[in-house]
C-alpha positions in Angstrom: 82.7 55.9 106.2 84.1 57.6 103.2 86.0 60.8 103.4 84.2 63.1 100.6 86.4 65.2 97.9 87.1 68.5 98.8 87.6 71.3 96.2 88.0 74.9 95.1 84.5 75.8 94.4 82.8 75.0 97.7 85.2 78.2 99.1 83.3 81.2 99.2 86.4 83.8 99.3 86.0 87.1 100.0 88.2 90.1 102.5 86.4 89.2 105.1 87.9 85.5 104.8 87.2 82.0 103.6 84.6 79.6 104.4 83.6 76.0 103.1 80.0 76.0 102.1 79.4 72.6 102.6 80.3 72.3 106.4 80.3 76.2 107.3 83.8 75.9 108.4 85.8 79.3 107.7 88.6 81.4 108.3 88.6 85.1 109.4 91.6 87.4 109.5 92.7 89.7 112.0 92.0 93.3 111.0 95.3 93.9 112.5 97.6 91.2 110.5 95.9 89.3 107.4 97.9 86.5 107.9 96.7 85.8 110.8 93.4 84.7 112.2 91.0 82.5 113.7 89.5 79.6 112.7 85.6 78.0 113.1 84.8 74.9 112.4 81.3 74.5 111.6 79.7 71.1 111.0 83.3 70.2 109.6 83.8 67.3 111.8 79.7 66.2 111.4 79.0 63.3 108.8 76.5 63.7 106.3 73.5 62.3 105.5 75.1 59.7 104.0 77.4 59.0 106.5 80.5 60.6 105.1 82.8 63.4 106.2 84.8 65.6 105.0 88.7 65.5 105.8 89.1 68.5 108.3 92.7 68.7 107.9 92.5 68.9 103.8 89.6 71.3 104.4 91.8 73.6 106.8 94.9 73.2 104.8 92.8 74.1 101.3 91.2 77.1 103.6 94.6 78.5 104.1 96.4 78.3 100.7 92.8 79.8 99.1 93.2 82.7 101.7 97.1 83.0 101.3 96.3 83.6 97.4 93.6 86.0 97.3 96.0 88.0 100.2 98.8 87.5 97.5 96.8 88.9 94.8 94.9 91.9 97.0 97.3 93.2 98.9 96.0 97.2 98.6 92.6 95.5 100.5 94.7 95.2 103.8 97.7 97.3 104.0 98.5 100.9 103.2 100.1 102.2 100.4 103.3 104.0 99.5 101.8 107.2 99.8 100.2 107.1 103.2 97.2 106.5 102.3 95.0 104.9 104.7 92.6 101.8 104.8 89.6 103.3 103.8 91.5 105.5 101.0 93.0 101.9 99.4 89.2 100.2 99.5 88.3 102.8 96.8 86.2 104.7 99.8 85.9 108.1 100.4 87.2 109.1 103.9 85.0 112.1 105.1 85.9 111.9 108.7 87.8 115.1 108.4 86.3 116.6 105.4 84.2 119.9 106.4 81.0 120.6 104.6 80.6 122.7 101.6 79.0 126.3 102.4 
């Protein structure tokens, strides 16, 4: 049994976390704390048809350092800005919670 190559493009990354197409096996942040989150595991530890796996630990590890990127490189996605702008307002979407209507 063979341990199969694990690389960059089977990670599907997106804000809502990171998961390995292959086995299903993701990450999800907190909405609280980015940094943080839980982990699923998929069919990470199942073989394949051929008999191989993949290395969970390489596949966790490579999980994390995709998602600690992407956070690096989008931080406005999970935490206000200067101004006091809120969640919504960084995502680029309108926040008509308190907005009346126009007469």
């Amino acid at each position: 049994m063979a341990s199969i190559l694990v690389t960059r493009d089977q990670f599907n990354i997106t804000p809502q976390g990171v998961t390995h197409k292959p086995t299903d096996a993701s990450f999800v942040p907190h909405c609280s704390d980015p940094r943080s989150g839980s982990m699923r595991l998929g069919r990470l530890e199942c073989e394949a048809p051929s008999g191989d796996t993949y290395d969970s630990e390489v596949v966790k590890t490579m999980m994390m350092q995709l998602w600690a990127e992407y956070l690096a490189t989008n931080l406005d996605l999970f935490y206000k800005e200067a101004g006091g702008r809120d969640g919504d307002a960084a995502s680029g979407l309108p926040d008509d919670r308190h907005s009346t209507p126009d007469r």
